[in-house]
N, C-alpha and C positions, 0 to 999 in steps of 0.2 A: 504494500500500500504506500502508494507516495502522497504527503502532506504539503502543500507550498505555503507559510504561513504567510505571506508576503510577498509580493513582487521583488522588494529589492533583496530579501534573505533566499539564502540556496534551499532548496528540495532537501526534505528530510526524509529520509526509508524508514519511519521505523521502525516496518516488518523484521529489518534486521537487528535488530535492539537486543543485547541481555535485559531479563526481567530486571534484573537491581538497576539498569540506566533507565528502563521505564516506570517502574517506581519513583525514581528521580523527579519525571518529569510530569507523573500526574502528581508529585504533592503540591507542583506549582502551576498545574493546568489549571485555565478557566476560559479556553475555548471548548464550547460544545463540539466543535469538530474533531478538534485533539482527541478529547476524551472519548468519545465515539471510535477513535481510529485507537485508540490504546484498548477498549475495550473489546475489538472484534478480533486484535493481533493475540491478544490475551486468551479469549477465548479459541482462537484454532490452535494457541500453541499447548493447550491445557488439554482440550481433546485429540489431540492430531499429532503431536509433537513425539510419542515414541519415548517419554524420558519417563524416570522414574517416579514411583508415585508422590514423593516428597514436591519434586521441581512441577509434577501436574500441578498438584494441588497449592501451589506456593504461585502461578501464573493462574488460577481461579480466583485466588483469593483479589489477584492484581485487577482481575474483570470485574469482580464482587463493587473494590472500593472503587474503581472507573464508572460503573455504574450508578452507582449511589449518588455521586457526584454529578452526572448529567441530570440538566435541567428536567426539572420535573412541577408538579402545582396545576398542568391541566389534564382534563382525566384522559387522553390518550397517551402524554408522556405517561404519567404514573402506571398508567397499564404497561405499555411494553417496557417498563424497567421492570414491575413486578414480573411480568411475563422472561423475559430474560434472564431473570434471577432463578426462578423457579425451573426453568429450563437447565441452564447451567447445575444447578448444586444435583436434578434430577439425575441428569447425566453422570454426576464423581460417581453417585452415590451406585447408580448402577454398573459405572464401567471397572468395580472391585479393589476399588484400593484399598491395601490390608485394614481391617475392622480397626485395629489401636489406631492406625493414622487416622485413618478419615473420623473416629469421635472424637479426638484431639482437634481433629482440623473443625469441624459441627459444632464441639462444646467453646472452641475461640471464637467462633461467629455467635455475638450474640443479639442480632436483628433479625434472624430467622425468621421468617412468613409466615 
C-alpha cells in the first residue's frame, strides 16, 4: 500500500514497515487515512503473514489500537469499527493460537464487545 501524505513529502510503503516502526507511527497518527492504511497492513500481516503466534497476535493487537482510533460518532463509522473488531479477534480466536497465549492476549484487551 502506498501512502503520499503530501505533494511535497516522498511516498511512504508502509506495507513494508516492522510492527514496532508502525507502532511508532500510529501513537502519532491523526490522519484517518494513515490509520486506515496501518490498520488493513496490520491486519493481512496478523492473518496472512506465516509468523509465529506471539508476532500474529502482537500485529492484531496493532489493528485492535488502529482501529479504535479511527474516526468514529456516526452510526456507520461505529458499525464497521465494531464490525472489524469482531471480525479480526473472530478470526485469532479461530485460526488456534496456543490457549495460554491467546487468554493472555483476551485477558490484556480489556474493551472487548
Amino acid at each position: 500500500m502506498v501512502y503520499d501524505s503530501a505533494p511535497e513529502e516522498p511516498v511512504r510503503d508502509l506495507s513494508t514497515w516492522a510492527v514496532d516502526r508502525l507502532e511508532d507511527v500510529l501513537a502519532a497518527a491523526r490522519d484517518g487515512q494513515e490509520l486506515e492504511s496501518i490498520r488493513v497492513i496490520a491486519q493481512s500481516r496478523a492473518q496472512g503473514s506465516g509468523e509465529p503466534d506471539g508476532a500474529r497476535l502482537r500485529w492484531a493487537r496493532l489493528f485492535l489500537d488502529a482501529n479504535d482510533r479511527l474516526p468514529g460518532g456516526t452510526p456507520w463509522n461505529d458499525a464497521r469499527k465494531n464490525c472489524q473488531s469482531f471480525a479480526l479477534r473472530t478470526w485469532i480466536i479461530r485460526s488456534g493460537p496456543t490457549k495460554d497465549l491467546l487468554g493472555a492476549w483476551i485477558g490484556a484487551r480489556e474493551h472487548l464487545p
